[in-house]
PDB file with SEQRES, HELIX, SHEET and CRYST1 records, atoms N, CA, C and O in Angstrom:
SEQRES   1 A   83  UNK UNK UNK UNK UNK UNK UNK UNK UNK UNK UNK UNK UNK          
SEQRES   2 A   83  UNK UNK UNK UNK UNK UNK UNK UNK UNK UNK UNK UNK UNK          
SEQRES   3 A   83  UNK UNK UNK UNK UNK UNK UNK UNK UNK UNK UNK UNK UNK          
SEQRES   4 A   83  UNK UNK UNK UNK UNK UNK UNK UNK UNK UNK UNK UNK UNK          
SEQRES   5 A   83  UNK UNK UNK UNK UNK UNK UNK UNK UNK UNK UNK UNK UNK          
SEQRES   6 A   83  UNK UNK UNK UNK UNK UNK UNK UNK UNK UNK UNK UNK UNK          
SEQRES   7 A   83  UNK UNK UNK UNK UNK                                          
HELIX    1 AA1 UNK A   34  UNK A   37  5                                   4    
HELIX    2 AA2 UNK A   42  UNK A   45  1                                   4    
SHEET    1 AA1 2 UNK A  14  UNK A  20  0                                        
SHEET    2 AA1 2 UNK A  26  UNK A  31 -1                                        
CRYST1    1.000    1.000    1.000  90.00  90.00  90.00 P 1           1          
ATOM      1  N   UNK A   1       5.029  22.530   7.870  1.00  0.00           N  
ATOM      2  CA  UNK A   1       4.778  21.236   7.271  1.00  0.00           C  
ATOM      3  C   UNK A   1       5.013  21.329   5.767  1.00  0.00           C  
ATOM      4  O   UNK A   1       4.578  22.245   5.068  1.00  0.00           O  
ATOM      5  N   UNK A   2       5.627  20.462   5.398  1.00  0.00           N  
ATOM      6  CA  UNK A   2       5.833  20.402   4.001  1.00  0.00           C  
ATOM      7  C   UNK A   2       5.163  19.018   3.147  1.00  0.00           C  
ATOM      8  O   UNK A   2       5.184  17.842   3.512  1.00  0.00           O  
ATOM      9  N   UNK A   3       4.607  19.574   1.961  1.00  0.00           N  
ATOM     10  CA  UNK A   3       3.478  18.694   1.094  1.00  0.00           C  
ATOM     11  C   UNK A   3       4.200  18.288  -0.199  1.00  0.00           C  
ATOM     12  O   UNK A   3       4.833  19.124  -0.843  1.00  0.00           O  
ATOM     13  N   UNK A   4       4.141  17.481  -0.438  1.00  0.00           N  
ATOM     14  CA  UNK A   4       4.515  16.719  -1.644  1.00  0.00           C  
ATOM     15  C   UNK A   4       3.280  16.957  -2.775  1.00  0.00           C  
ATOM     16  O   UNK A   4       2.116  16.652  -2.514  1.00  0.00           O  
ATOM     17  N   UNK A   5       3.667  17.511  -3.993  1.00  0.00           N  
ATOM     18  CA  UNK A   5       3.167  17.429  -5.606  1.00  0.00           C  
ATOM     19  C   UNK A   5       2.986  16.499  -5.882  1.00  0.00           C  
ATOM     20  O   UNK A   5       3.899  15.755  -6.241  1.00  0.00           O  
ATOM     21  N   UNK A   6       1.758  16.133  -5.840  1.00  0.00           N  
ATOM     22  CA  UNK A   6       1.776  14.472  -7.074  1.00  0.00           C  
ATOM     23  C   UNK A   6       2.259  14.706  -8.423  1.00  0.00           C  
ATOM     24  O   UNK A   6       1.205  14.622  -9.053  1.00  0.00           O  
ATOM     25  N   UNK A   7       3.062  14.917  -9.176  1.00  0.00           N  
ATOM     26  CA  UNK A   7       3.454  14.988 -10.465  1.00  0.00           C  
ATOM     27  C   UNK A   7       3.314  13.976 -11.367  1.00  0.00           C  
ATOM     28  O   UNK A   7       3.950  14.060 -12.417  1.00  0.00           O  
ATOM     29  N   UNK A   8       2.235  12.541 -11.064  1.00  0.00           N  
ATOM     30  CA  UNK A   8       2.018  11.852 -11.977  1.00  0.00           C  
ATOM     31  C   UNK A   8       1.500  11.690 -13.295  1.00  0.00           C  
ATOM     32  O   UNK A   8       0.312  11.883 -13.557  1.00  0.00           O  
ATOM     33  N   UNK A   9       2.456  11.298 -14.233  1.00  0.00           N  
ATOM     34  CA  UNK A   9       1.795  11.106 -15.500  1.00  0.00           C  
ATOM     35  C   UNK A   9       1.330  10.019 -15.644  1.00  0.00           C  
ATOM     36  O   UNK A   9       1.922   9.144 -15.012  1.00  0.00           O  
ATOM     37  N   UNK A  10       0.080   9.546 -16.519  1.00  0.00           N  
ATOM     38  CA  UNK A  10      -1.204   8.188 -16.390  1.00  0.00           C  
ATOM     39  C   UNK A  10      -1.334   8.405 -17.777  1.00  0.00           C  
ATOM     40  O   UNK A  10      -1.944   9.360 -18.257  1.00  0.00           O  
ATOM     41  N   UNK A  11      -0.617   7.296 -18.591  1.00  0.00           N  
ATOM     42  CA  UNK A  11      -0.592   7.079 -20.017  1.00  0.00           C  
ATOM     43  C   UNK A  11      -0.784   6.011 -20.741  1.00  0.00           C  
ATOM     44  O   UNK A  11       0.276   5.394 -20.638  1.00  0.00           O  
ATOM     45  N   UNK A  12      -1.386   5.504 -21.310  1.00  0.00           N  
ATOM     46  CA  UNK A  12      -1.242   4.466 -22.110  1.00  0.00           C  
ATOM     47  C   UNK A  12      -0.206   4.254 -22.775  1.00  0.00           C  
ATOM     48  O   UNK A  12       0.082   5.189 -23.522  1.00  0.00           O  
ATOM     49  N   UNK A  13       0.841   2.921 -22.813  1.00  0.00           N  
ATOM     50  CA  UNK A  13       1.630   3.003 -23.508  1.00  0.00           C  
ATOM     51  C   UNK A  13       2.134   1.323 -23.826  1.00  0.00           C  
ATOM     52  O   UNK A  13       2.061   0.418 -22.994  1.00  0.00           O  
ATOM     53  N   UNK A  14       2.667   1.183 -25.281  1.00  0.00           N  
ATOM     54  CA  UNK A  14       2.889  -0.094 -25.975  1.00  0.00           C  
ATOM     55  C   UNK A  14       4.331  -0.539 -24.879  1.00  0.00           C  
ATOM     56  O   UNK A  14       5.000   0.409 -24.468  1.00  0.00           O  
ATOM     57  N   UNK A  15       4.693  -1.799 -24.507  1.00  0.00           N  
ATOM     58  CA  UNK A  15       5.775  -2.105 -24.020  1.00  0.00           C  
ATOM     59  C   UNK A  15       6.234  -2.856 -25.403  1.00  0.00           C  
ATOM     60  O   UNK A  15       5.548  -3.640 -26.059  1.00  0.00           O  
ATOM     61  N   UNK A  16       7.993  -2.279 -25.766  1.00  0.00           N  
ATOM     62  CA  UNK A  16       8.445  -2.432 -27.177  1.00  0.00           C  
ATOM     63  C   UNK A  16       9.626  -3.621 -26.581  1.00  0.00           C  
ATOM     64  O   UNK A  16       9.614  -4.708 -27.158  1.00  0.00           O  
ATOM     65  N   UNK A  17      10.187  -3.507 -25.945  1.00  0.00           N  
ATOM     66  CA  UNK A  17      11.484  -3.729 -25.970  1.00  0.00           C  
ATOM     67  C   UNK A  17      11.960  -4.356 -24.021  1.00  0.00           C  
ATOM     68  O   UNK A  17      12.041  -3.590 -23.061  1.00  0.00           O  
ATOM     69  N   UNK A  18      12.117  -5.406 -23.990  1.00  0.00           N  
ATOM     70  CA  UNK A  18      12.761  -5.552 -22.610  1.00  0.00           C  
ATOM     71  C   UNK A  18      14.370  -6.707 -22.938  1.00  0.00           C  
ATOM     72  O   UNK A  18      14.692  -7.615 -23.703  1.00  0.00           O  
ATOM     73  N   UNK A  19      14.735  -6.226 -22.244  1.00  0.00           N  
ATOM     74  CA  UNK A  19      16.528  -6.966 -22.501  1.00  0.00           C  
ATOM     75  C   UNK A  19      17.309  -6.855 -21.202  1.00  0.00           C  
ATOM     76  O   UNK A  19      17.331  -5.686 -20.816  1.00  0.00           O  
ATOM     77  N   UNK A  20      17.959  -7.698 -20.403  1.00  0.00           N  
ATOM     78  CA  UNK A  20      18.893  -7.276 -19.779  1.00  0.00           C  
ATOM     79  C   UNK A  20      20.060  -7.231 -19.860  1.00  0.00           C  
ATOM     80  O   UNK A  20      20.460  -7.808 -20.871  1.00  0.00           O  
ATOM     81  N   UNK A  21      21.287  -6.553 -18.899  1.00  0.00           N  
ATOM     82  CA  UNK A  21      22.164  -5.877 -19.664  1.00  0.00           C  
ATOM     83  C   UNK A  21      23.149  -6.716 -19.205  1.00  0.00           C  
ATOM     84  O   UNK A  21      22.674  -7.546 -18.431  1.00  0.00           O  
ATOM     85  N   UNK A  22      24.661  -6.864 -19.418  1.00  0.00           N  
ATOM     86  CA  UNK A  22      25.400  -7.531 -18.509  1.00  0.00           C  
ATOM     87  C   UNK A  22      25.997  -6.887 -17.136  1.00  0.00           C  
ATOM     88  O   UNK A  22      26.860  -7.474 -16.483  1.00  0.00           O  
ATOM     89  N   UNK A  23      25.522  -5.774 -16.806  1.00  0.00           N  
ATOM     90  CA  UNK A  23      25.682  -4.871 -15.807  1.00  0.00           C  
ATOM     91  C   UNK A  23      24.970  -5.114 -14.719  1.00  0.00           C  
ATOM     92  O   UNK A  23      25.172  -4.684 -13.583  1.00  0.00           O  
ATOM     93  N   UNK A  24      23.785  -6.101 -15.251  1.00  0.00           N  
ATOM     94  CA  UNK A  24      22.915  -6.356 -14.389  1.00  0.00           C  
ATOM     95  C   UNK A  24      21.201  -5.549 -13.953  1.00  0.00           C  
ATOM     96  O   UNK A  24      20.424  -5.531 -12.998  1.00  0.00           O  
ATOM     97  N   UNK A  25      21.284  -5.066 -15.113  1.00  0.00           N  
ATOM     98  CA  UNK A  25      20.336  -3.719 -15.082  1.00  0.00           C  
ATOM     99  C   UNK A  25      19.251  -4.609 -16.784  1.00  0.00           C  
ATOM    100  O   UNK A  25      19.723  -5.246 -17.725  1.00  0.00           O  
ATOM    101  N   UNK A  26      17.949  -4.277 -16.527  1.00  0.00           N  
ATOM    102  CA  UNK A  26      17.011  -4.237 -17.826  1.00  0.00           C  
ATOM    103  C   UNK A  26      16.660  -3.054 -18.130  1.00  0.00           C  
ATOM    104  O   UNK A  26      15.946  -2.158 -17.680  1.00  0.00           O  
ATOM    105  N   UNK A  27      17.247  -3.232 -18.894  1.00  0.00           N  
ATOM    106  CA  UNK A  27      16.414  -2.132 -19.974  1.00  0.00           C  
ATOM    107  C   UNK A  27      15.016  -2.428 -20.317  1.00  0.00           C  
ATOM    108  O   UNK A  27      14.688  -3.593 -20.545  1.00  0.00           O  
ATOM    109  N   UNK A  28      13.794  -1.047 -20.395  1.00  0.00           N  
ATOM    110  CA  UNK A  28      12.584  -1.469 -20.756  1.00  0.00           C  
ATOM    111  C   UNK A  28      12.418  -0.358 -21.353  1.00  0.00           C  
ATOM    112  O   UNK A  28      12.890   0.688 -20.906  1.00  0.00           O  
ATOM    113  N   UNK A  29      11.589  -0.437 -22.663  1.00  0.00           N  
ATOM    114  CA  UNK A  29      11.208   0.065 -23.864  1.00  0.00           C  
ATOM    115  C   UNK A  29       9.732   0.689 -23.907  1.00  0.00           C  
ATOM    116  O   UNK A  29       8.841  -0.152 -24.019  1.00  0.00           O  
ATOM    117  N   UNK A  30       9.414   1.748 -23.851  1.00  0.00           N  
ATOM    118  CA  UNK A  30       7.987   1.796 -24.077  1.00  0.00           C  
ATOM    119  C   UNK A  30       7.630   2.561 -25.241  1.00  0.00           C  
ATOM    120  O   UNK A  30       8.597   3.086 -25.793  1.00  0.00           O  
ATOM    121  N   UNK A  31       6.140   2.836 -25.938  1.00  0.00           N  
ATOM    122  CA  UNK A  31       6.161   3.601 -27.023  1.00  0.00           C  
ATOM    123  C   UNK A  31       4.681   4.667 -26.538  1.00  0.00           C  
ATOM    124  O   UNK A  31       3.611   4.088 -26.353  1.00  0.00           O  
ATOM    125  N   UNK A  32       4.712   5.237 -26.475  1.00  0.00           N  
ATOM    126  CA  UNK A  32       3.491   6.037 -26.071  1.00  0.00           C  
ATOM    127  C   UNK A  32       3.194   7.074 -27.226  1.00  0.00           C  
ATOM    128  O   UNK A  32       4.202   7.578 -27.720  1.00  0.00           O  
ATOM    129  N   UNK A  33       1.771   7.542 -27.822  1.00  0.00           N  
ATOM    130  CA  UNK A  33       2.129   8.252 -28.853  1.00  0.00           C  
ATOM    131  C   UNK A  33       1.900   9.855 -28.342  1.00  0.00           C  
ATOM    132  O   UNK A  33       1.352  10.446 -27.412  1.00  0.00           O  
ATOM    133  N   UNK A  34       2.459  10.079 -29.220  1.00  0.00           N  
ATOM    134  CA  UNK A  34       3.152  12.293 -29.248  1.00  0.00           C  
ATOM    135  C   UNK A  34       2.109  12.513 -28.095  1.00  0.00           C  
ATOM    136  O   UNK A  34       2.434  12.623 -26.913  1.00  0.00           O  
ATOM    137  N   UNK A  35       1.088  12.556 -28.466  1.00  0.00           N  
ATOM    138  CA  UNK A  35      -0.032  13.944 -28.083  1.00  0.00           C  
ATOM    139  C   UNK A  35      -0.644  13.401 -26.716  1.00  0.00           C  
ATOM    140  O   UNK A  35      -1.407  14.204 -26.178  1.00  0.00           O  
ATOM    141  N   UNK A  36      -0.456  12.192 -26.051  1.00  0.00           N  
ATOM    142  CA  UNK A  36      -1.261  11.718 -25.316  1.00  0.00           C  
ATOM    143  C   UNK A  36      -0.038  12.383 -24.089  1.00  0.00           C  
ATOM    144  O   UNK A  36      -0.380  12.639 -22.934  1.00  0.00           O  
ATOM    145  N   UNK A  37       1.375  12.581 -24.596  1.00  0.00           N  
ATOM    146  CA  UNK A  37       2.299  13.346 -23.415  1.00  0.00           C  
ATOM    147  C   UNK A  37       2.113  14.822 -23.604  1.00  0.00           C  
ATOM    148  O   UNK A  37       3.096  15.433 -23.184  1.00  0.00           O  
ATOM    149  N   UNK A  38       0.846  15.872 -24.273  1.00  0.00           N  
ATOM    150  CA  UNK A  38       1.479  17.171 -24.866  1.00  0.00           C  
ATOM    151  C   UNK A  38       1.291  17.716 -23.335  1.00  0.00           C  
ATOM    152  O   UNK A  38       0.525  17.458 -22.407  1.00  0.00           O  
ATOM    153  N   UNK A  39       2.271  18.509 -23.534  1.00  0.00           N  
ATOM    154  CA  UNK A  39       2.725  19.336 -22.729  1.00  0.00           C  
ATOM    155  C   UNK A  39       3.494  18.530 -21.069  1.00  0.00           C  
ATOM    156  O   UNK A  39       3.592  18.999 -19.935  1.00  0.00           O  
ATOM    157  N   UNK A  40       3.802  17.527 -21.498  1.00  0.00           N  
ATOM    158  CA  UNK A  40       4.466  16.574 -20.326  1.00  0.00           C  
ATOM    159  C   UNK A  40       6.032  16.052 -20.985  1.00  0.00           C  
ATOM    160  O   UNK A  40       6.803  15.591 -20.143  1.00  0.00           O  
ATOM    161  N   UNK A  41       6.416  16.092 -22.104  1.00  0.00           N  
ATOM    162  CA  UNK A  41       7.233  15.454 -23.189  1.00  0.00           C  
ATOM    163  C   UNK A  41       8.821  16.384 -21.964  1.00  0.00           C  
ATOM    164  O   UNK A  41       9.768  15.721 -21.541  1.00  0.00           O  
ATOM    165  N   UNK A  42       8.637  18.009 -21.666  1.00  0.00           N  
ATOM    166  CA  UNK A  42       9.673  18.355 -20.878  1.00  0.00           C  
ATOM    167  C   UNK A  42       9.918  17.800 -19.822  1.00  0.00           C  
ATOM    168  O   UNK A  42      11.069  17.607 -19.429  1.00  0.00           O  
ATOM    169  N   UNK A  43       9.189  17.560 -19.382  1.00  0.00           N  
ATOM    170  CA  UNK A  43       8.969  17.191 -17.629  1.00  0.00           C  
ATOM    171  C   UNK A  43       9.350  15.520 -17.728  1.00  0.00           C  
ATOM    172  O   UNK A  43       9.166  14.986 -16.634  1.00  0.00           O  
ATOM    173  N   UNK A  44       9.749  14.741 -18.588  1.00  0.00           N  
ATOM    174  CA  UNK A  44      10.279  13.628 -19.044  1.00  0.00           C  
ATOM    175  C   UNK A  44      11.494  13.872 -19.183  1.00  0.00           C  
ATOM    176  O   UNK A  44      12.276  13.471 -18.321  1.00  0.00           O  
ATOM    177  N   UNK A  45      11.940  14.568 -20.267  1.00  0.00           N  
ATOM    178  CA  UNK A  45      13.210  15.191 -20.659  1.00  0.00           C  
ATOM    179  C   UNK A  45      13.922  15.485 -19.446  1.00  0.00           C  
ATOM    180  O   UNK A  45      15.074  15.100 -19.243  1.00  0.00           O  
ATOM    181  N   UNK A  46      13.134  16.272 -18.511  1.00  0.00           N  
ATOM    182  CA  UNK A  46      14.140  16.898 -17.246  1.00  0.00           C  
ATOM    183  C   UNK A  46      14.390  15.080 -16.351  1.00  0.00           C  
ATOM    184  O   UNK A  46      15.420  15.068 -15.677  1.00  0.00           O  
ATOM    185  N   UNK A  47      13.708  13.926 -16.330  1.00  0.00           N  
ATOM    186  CA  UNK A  47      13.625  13.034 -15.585  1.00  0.00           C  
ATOM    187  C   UNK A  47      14.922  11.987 -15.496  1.00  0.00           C  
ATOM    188  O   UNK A  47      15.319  11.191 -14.644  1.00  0.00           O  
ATOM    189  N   UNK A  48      15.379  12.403 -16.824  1.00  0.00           N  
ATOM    190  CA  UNK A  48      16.422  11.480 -17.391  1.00  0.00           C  
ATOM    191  C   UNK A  48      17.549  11.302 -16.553  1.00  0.00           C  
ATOM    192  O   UNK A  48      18.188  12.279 -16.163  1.00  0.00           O  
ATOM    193  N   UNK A  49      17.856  10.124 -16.234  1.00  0.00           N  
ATOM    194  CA  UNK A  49      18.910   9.310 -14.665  1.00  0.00           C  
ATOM    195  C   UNK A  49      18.374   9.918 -13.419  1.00  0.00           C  
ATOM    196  O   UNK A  49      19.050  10.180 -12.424  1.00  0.00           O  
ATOM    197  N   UNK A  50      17.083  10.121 -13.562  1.00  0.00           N  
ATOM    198  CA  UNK A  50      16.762  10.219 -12.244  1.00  0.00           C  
ATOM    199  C   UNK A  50      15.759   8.856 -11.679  1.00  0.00           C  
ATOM    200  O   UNK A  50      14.992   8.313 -12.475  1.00  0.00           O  
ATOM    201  N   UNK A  51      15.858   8.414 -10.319  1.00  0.00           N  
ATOM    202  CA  UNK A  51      14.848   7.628 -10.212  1.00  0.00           C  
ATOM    203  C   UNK A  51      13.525   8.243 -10.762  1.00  0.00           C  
ATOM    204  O   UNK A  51      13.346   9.411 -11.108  1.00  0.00           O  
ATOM    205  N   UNK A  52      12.567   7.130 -10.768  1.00  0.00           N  
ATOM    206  CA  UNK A  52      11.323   7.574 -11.065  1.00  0.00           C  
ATOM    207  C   UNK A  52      10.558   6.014 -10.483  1.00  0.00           C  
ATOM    208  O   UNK A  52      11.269   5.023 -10.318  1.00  0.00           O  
ATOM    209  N   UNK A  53       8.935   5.972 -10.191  1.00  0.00           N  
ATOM    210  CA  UNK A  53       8.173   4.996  -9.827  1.00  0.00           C  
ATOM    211  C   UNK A  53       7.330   4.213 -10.779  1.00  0.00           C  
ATOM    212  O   UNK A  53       6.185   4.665 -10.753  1.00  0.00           O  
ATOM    213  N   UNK A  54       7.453   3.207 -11.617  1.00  0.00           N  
ATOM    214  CA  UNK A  54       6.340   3.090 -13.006  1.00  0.00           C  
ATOM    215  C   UNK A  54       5.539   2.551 -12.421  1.00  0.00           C  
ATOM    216  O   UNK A  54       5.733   2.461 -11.208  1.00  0.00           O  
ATOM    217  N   UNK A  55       4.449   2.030 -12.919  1.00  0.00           N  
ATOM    218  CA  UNK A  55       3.387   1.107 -12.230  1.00  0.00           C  
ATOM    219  C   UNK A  55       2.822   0.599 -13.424  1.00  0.00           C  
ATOM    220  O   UNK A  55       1.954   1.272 -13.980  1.00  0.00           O  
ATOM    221  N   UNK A  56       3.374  -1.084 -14.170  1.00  0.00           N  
ATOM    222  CA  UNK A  56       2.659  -1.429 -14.938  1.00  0.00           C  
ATOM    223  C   UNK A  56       1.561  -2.268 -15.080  1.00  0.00           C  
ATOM    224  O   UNK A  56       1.671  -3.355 -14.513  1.00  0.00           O  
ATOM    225  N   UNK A  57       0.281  -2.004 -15.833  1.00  0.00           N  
ATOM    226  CA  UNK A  57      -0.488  -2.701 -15.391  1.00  0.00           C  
ATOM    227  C   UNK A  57      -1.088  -3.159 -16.810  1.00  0.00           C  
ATOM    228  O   UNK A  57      -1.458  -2.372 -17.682  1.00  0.00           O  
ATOM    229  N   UNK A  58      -1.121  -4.502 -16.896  1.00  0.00           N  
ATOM    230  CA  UNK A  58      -1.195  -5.452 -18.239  1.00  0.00           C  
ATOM    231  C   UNK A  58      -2.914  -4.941 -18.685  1.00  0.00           C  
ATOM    232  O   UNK A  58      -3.635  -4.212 -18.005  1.00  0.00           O  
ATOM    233  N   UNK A  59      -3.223  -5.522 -19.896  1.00  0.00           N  
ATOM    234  CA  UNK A  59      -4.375  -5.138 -20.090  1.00  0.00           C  
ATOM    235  C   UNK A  59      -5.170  -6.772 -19.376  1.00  0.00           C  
ATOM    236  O   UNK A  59      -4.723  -7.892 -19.129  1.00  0.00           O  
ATOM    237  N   UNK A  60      -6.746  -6.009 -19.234  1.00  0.00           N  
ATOM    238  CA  UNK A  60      -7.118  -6.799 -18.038  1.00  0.00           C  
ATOM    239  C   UNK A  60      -8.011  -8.135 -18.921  1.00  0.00           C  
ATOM    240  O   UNK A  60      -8.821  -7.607 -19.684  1.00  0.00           O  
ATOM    241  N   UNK A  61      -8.057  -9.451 -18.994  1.00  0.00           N  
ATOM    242  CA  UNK A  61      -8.927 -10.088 -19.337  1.00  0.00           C  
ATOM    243  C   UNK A  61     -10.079 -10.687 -18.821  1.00  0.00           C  
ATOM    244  O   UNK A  61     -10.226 -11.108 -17.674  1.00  0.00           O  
ATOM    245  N   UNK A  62     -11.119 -10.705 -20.001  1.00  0.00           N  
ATOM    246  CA  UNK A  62     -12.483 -10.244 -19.893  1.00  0.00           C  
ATOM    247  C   UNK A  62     -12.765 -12.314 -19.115  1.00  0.00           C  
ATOM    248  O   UNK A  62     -12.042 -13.306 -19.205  1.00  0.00           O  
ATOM    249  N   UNK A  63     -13.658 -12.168 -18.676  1.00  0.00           N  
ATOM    250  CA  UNK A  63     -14.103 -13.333 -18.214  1.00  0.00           C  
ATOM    251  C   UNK A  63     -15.166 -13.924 -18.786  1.00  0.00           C  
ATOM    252  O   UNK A  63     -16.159 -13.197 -18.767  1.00  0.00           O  
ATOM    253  N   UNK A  64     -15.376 -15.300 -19.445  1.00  0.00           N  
ATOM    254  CA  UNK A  64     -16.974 -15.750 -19.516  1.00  0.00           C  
ATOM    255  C   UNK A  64     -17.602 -15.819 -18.110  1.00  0.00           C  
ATOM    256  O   UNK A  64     -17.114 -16.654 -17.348  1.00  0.00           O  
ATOM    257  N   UNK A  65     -18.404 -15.217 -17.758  1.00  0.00           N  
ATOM    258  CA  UNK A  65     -19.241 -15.675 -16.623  1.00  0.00           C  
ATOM    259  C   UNK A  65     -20.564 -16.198 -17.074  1.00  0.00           C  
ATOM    260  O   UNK A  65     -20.950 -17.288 -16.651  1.00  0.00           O  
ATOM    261  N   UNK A  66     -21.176 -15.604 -17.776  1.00  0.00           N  
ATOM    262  CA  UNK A  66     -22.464 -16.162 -18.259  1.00  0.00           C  
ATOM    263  C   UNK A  66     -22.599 -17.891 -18.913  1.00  0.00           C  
ATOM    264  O   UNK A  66     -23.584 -18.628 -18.847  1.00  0.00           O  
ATOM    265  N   UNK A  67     -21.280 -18.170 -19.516  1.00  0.00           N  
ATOM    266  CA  UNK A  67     -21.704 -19.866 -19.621  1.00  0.00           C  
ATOM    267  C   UNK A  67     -21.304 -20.747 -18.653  1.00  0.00           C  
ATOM    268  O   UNK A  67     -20.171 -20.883 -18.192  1.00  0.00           O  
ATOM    269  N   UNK A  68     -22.720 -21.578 -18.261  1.00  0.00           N  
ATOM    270  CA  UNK A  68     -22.750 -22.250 -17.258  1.00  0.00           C  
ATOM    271  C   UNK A  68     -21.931 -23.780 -17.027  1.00  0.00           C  
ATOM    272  O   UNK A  68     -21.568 -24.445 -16.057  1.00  0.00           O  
ATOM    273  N   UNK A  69     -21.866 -23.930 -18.870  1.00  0.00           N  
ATOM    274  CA  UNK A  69     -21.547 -25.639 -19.148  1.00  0.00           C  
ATOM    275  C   UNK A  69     -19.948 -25.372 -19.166  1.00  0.00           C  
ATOM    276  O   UNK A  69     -19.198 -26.028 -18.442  1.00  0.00           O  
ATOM    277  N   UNK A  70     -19.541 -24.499 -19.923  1.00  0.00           N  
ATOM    278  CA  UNK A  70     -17.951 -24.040 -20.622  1.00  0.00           C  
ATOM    279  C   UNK A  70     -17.387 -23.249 -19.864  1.00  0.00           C  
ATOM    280  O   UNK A  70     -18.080 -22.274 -19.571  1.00  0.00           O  
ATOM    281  N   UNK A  71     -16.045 -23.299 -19.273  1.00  0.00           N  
ATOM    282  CA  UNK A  71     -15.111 -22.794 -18.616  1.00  0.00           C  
ATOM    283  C   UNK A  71     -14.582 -21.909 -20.078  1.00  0.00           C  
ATOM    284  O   UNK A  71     -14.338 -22.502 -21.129  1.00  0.00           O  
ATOM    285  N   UNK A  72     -14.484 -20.661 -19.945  1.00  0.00           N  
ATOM    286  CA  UNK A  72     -13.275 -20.188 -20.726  1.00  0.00           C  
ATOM    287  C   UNK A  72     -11.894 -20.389 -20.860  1.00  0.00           C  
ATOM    288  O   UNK A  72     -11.156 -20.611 -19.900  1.00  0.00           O  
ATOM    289  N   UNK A  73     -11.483 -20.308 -22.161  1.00  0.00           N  
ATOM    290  CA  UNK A  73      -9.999 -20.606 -22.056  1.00  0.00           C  
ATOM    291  C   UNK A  73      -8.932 -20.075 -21.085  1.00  0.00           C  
ATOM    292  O   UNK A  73      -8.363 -18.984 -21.049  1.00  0.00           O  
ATOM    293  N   UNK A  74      -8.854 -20.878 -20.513  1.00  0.00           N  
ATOM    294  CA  UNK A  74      -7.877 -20.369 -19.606  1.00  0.00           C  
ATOM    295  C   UNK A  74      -8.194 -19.417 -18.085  1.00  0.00           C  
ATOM    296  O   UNK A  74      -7.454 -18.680 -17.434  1.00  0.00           O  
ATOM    297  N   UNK A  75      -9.567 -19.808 -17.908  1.00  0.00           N  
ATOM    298  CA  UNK A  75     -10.328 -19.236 -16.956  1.00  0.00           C  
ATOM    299  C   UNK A  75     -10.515 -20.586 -15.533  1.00  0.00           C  
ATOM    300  O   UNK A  75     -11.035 -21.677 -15.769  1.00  0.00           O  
ATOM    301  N   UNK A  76     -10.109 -20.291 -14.476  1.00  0.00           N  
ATOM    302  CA  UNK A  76     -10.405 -21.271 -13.547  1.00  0.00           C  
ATOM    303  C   UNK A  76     -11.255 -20.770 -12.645  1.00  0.00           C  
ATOM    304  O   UNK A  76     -11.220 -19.548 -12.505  1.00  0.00           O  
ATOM    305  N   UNK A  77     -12.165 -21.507 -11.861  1.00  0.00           N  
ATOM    306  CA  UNK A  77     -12.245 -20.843 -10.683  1.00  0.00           C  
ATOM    307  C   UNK A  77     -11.728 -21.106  -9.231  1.00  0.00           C  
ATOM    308  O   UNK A  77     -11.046 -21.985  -8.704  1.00  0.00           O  
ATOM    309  N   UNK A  78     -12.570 -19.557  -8.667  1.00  0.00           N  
ATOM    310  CA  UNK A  78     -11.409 -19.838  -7.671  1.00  0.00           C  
ATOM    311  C   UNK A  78     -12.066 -20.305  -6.569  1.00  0.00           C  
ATOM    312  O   UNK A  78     -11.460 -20.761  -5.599  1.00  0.00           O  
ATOM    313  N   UNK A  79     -13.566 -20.209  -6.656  1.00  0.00           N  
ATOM    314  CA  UNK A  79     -13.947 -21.224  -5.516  1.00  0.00           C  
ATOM    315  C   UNK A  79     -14.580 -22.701  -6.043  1.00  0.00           C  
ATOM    316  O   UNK A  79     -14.809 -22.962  -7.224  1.00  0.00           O  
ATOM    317  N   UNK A  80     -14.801 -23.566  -4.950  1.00  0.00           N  
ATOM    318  CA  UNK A  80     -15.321 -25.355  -5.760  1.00  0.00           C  
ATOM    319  C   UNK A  80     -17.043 -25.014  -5.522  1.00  0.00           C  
ATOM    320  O   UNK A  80     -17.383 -24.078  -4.798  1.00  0.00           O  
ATOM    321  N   UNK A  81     -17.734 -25.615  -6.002  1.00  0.00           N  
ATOM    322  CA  UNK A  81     -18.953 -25.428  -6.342  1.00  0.00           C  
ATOM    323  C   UNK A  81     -19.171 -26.078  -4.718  1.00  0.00           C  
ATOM    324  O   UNK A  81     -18.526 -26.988  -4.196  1.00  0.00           O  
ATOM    325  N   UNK A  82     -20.333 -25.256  -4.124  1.00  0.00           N  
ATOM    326  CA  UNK A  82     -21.041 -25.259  -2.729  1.00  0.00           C  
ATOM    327  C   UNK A  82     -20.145 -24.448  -1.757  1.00  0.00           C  
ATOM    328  O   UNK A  82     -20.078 -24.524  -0.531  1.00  0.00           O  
ATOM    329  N   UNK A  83     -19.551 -23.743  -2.525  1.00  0.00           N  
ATOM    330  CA  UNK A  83     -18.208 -22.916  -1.280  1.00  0.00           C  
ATOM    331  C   UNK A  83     -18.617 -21.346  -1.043  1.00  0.00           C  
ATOM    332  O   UNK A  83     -17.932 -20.634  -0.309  1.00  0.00           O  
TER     333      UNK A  83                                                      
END                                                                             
């Protein structure tokens, strides 16, 4: 039986740059700083034109729940009152 390495790297990182190309392909930009890759920066280097899996996940927004009268901006809910 053969087992698969999780080799995932889990980083915080700024999204800089998205564009698409006329090839039909986007380009996406990220900025992550030095030290949060140390000792991962090769194992990137070796990745280059190879597939790879990203998983981006936006930063999460906070909810008012505690006011009863005021909906937050941009906050709905998702059930109707008696549901």
């Amino acid at each position: 039986m053969t087992e698969l390495k999780d080799n995932s790297i889990e980083v915080p990182a700024m999204l800089a740059d998205v564009h698409p190309t006329p090839k039909g392909v986007t380009k996406v930009n990220f900025e992550v700083e030095t030290e949060l890759l140390d000792g991962h920066i090769g194992e990137l280097a070796n990745l280059l034109n190879y597939n790879i899996v990203l998983k981006i996940t936006p930063n999460q927004t906070e909810l008012d729940t505690d006011s009863a009268n005021k909906e937050a901006d941009g906050q709905t809910d998702l059930l109707k009152d008696g549901d």
